[in-house]
C-alpha positions as CSV (number, residue, x, y, z in Angstrom):
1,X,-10.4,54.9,6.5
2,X,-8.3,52.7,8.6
3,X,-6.9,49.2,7.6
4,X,-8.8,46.0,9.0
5,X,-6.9,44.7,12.0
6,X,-5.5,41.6,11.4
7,X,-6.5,38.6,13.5
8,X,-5.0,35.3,13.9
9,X,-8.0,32.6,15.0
10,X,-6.5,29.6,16.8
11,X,-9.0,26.3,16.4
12,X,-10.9,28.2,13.9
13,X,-12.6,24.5,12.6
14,X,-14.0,24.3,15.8
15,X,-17.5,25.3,16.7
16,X,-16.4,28.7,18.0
17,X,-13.8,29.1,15.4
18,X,-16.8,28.6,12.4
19,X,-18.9,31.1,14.1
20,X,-16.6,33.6,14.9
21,X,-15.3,33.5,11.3
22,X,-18.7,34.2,9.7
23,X,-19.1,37.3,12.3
24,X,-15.6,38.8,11.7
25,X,-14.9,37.9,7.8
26,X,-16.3,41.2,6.6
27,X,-14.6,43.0,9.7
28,X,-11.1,42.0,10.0
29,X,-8.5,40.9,7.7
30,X,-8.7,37.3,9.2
31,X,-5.7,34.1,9.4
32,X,-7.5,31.0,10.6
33,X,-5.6,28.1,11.4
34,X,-5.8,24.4,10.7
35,X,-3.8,21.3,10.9
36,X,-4.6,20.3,7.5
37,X,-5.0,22.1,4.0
38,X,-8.1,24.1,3.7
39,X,-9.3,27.1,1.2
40,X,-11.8,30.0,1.6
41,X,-12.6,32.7,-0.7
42,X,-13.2,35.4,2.2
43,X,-10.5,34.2,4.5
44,X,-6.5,33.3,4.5
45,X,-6.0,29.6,5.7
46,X,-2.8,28.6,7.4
47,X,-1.6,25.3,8.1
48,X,-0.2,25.4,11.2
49,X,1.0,22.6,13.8
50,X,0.5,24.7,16.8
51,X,2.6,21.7,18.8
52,X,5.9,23.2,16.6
53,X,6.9,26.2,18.0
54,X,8.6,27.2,14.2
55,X,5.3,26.8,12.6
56,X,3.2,28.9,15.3
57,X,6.1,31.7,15.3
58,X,5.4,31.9,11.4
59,X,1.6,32.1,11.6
60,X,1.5,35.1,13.9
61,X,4.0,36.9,11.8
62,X,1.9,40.4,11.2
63,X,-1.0,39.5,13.4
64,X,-2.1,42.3,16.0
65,X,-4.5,40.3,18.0
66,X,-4.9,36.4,18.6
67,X,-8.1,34.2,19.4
68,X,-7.4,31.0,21.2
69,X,-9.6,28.8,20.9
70,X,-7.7,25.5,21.1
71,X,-8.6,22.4,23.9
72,X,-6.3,19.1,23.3
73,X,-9.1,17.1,23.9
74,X,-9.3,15.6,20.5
75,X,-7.5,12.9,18.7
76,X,-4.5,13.7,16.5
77,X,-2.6,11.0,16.3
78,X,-2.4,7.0,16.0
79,X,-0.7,6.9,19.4
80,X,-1.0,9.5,21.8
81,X,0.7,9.1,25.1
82,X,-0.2,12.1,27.0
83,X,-2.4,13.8,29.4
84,X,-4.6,16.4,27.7
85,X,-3.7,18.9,30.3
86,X,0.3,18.1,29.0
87,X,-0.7,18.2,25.4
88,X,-2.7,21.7,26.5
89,X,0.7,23.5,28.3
90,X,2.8,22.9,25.1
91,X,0.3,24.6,22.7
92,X,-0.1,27.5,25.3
93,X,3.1,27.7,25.7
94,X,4.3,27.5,22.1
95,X,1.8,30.3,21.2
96,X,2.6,32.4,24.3
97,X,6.3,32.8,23.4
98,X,5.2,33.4,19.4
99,X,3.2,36.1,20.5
100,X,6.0,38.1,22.4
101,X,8.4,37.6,19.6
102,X,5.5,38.7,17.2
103,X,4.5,41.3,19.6
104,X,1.0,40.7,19.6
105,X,-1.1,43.3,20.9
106,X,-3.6,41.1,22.7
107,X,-4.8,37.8,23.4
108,X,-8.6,36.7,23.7
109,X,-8.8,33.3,25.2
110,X,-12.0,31.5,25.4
111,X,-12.4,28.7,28.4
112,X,-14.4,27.8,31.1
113,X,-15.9,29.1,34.4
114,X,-13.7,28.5,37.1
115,X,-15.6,28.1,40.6
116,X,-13.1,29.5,42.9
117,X,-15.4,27.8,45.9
118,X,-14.1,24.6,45.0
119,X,-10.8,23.0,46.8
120,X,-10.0,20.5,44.2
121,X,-10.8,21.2,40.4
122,X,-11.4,18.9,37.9
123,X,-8.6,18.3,35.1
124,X,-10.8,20.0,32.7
125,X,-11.1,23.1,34.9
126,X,-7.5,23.0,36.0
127,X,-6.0,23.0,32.6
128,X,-8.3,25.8,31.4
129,X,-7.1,27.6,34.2
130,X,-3.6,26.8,33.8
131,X,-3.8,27.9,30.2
132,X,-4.7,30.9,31.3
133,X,-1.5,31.4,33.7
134,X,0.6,30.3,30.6
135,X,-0.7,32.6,28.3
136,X,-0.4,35.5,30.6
137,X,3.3,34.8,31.1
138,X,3.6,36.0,27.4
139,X,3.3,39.5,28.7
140,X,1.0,39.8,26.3
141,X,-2.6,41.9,27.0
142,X,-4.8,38.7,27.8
143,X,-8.0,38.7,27.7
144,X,-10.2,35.9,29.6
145,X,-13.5,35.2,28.6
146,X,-14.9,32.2,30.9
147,X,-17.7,30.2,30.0
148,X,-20.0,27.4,31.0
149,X,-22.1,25.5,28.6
150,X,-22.3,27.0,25.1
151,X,-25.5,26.9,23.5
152,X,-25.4,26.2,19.6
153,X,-25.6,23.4,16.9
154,X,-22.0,21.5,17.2
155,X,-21.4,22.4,20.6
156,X,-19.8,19.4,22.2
157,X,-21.5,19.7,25.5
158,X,-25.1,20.7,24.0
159,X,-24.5,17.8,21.5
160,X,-24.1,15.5,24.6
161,X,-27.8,16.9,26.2
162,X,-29.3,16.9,22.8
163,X,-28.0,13.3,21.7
164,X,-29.7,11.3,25.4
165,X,-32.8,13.8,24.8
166,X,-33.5,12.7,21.8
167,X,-32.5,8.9,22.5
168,X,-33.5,7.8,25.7
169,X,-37.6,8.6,26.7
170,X,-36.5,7.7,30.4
171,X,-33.0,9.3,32.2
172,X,-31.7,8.2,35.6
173,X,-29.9,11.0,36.7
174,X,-27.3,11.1,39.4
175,X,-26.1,13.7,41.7
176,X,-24.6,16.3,39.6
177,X,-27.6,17.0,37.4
178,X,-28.4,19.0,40.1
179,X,-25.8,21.1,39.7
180,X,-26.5,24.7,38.6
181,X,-25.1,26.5,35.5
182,X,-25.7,29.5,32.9
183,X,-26.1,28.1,29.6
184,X,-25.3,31.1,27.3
185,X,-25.9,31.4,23.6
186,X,-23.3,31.4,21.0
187,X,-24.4,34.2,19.5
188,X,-23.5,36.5,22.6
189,X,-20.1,34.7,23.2
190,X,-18.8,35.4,19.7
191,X,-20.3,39.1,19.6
192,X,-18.5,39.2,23.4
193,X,-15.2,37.8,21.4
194,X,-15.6,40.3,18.8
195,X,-16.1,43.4,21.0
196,X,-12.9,42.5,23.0
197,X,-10.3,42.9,20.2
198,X,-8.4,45.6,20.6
199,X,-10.2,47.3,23.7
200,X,-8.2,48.2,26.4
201,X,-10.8,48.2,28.6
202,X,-10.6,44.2,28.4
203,X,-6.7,44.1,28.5
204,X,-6.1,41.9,30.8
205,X,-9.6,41.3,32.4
206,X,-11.5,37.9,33.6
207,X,-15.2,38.0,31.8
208,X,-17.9,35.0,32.6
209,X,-20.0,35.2,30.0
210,X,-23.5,33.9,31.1
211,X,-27.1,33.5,29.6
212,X,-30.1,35.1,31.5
213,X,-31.2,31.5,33.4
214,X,-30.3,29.9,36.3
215,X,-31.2,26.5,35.5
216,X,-29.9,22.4,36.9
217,X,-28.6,20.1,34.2
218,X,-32.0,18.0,35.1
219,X,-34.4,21.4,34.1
220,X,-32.1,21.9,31.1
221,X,-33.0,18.5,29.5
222,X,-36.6,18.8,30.6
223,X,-36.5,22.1,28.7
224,X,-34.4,20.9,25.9
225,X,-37.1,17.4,25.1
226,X,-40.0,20.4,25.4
227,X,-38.5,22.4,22.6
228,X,-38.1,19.3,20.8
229,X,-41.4,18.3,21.4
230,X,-40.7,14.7,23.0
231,X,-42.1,13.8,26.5
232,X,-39.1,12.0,28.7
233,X,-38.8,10.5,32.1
234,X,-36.0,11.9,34.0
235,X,-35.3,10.7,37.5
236,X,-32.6,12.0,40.1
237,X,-30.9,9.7,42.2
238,X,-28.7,10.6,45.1
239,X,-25.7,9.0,44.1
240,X,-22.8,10.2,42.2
241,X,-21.7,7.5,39.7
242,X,-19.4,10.1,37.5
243,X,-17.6,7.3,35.7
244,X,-20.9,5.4,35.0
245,X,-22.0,8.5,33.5
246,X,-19.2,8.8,31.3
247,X,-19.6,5.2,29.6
248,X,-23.2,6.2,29.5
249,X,-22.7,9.1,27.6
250,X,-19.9,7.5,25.5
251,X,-22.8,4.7,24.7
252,X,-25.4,6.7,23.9
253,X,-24.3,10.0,22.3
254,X,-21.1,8.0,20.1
255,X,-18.3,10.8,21.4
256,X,-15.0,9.7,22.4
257,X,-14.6,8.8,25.9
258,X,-11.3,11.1,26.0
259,X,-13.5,14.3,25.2
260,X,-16.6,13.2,27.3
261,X,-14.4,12.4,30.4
262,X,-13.2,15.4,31.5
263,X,-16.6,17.2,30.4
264,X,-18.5,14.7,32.6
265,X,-15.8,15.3,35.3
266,X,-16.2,19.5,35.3
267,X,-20.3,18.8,35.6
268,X,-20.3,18.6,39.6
269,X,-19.6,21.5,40.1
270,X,-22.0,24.9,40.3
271,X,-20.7,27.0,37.4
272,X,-22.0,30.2,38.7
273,X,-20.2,33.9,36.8
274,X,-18.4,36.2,39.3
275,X,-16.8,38.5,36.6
276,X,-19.6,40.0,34.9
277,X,-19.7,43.7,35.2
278,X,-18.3,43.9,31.4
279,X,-20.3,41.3,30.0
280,X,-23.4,43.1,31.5
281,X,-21.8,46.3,29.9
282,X,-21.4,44.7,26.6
283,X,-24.2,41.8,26.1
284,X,-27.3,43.7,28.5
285,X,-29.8,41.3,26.8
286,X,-28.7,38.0,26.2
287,X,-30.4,35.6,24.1
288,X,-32.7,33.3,26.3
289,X,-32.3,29.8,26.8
290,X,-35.7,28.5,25.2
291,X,-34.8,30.8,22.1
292,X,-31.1,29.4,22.0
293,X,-31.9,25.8,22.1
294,X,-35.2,26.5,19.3
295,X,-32.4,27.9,17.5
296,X,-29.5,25.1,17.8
297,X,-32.4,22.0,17.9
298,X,-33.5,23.4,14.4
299,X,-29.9,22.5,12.8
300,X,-28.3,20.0,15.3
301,X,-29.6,17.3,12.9
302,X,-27.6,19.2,10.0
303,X,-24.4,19.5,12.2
304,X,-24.8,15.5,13.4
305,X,-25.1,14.1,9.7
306,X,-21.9,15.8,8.6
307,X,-20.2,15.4,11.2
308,X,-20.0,11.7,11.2
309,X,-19.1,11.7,7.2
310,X,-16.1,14.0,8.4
311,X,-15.2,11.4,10.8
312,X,-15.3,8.5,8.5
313,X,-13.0,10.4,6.0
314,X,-10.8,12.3,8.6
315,X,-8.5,9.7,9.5
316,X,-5.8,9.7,12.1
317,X,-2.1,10.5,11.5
318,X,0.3,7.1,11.3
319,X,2.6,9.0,14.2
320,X,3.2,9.2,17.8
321,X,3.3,11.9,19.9
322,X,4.2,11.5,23.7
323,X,4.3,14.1,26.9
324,X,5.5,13.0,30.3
325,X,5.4,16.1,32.6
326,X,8.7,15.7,34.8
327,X,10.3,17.3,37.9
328,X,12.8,20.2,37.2
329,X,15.4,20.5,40.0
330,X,15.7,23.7,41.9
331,X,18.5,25.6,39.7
332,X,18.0,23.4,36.6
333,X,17.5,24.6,33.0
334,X,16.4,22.8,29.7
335,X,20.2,22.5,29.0
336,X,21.1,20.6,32.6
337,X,17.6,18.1,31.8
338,X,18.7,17.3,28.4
339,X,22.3,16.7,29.2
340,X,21.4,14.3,32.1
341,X,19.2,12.2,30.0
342,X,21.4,11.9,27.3
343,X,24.4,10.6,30.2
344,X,21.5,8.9,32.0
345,X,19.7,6.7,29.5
346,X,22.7,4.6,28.4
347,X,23.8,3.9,32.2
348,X,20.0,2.5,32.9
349,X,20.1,0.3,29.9
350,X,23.9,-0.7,30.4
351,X,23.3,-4.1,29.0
352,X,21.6,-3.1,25.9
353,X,22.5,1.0,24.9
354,X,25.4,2.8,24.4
355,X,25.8,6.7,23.4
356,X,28.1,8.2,21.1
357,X,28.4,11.7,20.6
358,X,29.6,13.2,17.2
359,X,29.5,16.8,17.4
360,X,25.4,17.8,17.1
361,X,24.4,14.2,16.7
362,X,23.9,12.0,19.4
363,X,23.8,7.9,18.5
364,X,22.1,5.4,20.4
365,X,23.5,2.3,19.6
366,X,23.0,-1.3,20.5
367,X,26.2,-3.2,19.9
368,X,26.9,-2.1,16.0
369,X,23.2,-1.2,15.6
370,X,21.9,2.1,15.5
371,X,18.5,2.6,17.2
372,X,18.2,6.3,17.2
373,X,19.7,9.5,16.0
374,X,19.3,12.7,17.0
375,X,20.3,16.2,16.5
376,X,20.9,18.8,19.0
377,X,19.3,22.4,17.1
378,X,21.2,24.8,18.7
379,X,19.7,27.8,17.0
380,X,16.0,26.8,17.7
381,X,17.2,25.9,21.5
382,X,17.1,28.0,24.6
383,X,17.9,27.7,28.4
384,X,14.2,27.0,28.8
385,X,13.5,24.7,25.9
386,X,16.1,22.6,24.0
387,X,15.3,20.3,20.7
388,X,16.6,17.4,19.0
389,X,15.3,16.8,15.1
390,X,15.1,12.8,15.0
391,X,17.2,12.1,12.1
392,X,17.8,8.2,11.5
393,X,18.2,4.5,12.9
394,X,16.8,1.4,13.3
395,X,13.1,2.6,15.0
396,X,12.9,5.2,12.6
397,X,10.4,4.8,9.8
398,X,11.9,5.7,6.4
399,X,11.8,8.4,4.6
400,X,12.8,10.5,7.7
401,X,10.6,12.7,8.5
402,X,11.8,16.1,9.1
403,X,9.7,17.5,11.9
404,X,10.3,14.0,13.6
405,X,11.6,15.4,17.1
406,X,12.4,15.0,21.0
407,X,12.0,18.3,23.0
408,X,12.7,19.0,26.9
409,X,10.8,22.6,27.8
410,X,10.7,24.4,31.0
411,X,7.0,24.8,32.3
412,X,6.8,28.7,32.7
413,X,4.6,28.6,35.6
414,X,5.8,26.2,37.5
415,X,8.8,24.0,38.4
416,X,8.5,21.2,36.0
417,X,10.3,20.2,32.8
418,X,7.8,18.6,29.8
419,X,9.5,16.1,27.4
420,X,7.8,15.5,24.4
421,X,8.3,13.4,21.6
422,X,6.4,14.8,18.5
423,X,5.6,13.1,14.7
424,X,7.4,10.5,15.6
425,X,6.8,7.4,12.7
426,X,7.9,4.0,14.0
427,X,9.8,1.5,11.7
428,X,7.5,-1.3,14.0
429,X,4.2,-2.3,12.7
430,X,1.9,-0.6,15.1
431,X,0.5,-4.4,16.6
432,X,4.2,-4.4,17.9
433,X,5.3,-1.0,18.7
434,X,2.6,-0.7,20.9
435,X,3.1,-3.2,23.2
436,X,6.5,-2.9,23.0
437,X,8.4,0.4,22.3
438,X,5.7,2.1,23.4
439,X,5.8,0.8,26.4
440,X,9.1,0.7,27.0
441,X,9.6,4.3,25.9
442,X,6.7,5.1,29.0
443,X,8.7,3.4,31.4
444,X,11.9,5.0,30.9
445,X,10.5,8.5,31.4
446,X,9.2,7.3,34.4
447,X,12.4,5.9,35.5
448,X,13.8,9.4,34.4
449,X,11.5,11.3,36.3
450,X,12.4,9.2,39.5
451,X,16.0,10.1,39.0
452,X,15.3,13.6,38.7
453,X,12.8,13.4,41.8
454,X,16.0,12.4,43.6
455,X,18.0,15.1,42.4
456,X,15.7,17.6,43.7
457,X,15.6,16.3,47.5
């Protein structure tokens, strides 16, 4: 009899991550991962930053195939200064180059359909897609499995439908809830998951999954307040009012704005499946949409009530994290970018910084004061990704925190350095660090990436 394979599940809390792990728990030997401590009796939990490169390298260790389920759409810190598409490239990028040392023998990656009709995307789409691209420069077997909305209790974008269904007996609805999609059931997308790992056959493949209907956003809440049994008003207009919508939604269903934004923003847009010759092959009779949304109505109310205790207990992380991505001159590694900025900084402050070099550590001084110390970690740096531990000064909150740390990586896919700043604790109360050396620290990376602009003309 042959050993269970053993699978790594990336954002196994999530909605897909739960459900996957019920189907796969008696079938693989499974390795879910979390950002905090958790304990099952069935399953090894791993706590696992996937934003440290060290950690993520350790969590494949012994892995043969890994689900990635991950979107950086959620809070995680006090202070985040980042685009979630920035946040996205250095977790698929971190986990892309863990998997070729690991040597992985697949990756399944779970995102959205992409409607290749469309001249601009929205950041939602884009970043899926560019998640993707990342991943796949692993050399790694990826497999993409594309979806629209995902039909289930705790789905974020069925929780959305179900929460102004439920709350509002009469809907204006502009332009783009006339836009067409496939809403397919959970159940198919984890048994589509599950039949993936380890099939050559989906080795580097592009699967939309899709349910059997056709259906607007306007039938799907009309269908949605049917199974429910309520009788609501909806009304279309012909305007577009995307960012009205997104307050709306904020309002009415209680999600943050930074995870209904970009959801709102993807909803334009016909989500029609291309790809689907192997999810016909392996899901010929998926569930249909009346029966999905009887099944995810019946415990949405469950999933709603525990979800908001976990958010009163779940509190964030005292620490910053911040991601400006820059512009790499042509020739340029992560060596030339981090040697520039530590010449460059002290000659754009010139009346308040110095630098002083002492072998690995690099001090930013003002006067006799030291702000900032860092240190250069030449074995965990590379020509396309070089790290300084923050290890002391003035800004630094004591005790130093050890995985306090400034980063300058190469984008793999395109020309374009990230800098990243990563569990940073401020000595400043947070009233004043934010509208101060958080600010400041945003302005010099922007002065930083003008310089580098230059260097590339």
């Amino acid at each position: 009899m042959s050993e269970k394979p053993v699978i790594v599940i990336a954002g196994a809390t999530g909605f897909i991550g739960k459900n996957l792990i019920a189907q796969l728990s008696d079938k693989c030997t499974l390795k879910a991962l979390s950002r905090k401590e958790t304990k099952s009796d069935n399953i090894q939990w791993i706590k696992c930053d996937l934003y440290n490169l060290r950690e993520t390298e350790e969590a494949l260790k012994g892995a043969e195939v890994l689900i990635y389920l991950v979107h950086s759409m959620n809070k995680g810190t006090r202070l985040t200064q980042a685009k979630f598409e920035d946040l996205d490239l250095i977790i698929a990028d971190n986990v892309a180059k863990a998997a070729k040392k690991c040597q992985l023998k697949q990756i399944i990656y779970l995102g959205g359909i992409i409607p290749h009709d469309e001249i601009m995307l929205s950041r939602h789409l884009k970043s899926r897609e560019e998640v993707e691209t990342i991943l796949s420069c692993s050399g790694v077997p990826l497999t993409r499995i594309r979806a629209a909305i995902i039909i289930g209790a705790g789905s974020t974008s069925f929780k959305m439908v179900y929460s102004l269904v439920k709350r509002l007996k009469i809907m204006i609805c502009p332009r783009w809830a006339n836009s067409y999609s496939y809403p397919v059931d959970v159940e198919d997308i984890v048994k589509m998951i599950s039949l993936c790992i380890n099939n050559k056959e989906t080795y580097n493949e592009t699967i939309d999954a899709f349910g059997p209907e056709k259906i607007t956003y306007i039938e799907f809440m009309h269908l949605t307040a049917r199974v429910m049994g309520l009788k609501r008003y909806i009304f279309p207009i012909s305007l577009s009012t995307l960012y009205l919508s997104k307050f709306w939604v904020v309002l009415i269903t209680g999600q943050y704005y930074e995870i209904v934004s970009p959801l709102v923003d993807s909803l334009k847009y016909n989500m029609i499946p291309q790809n689907i010759k192997l999810f016909q092959k392996y899901i010929p009779n998926p569930i249909s949409l009346k029966k999905s949304l009887e099944k995810a109505i019946a415990n949405e109310k469950e999933i709603q009530e525990n979800s908001v205790k976990h958010q009163i207990s779940n509190s964030l992380e005292n620490n910053v994290r911040s991601v400006q991505r820059l512009s790499l001159p042509s020739g340029w590694n992560a060596i030339d970018v981090a040697q520039e900025y530590t010449k460059w900084l002290p000659k754009f402050l010139f009346f308040f910084i110095r630098s002083k070099i002492e072998g690995e550590y690099i001090h930013f001084k003002l006067f006799s004061l030291t702000l900032l110390t860092l240190f250069h970690s030449i074995d965990r740096s590379s020509l396309d990704r070089q790290l300084f531990y923050i290890r002391g000064g003035f800004l630094v909150k004591k005790p130093v925190f050890a995985n306090a740390r400034l980063e300058f990586r190469i984008s793999p896919h395109e020309q374009s350095v990230v800098a990243a700043i990563h569990d940073f604790y401020p000595s400043l109360p947070w009233y004043i660090y934010r509208f101060t050396q958080a600010i400041a620290h945003a302005l010099v990376m922007e002065m930083f990436n003008k310089f580098l602009r230059e260097k590339s003309v």
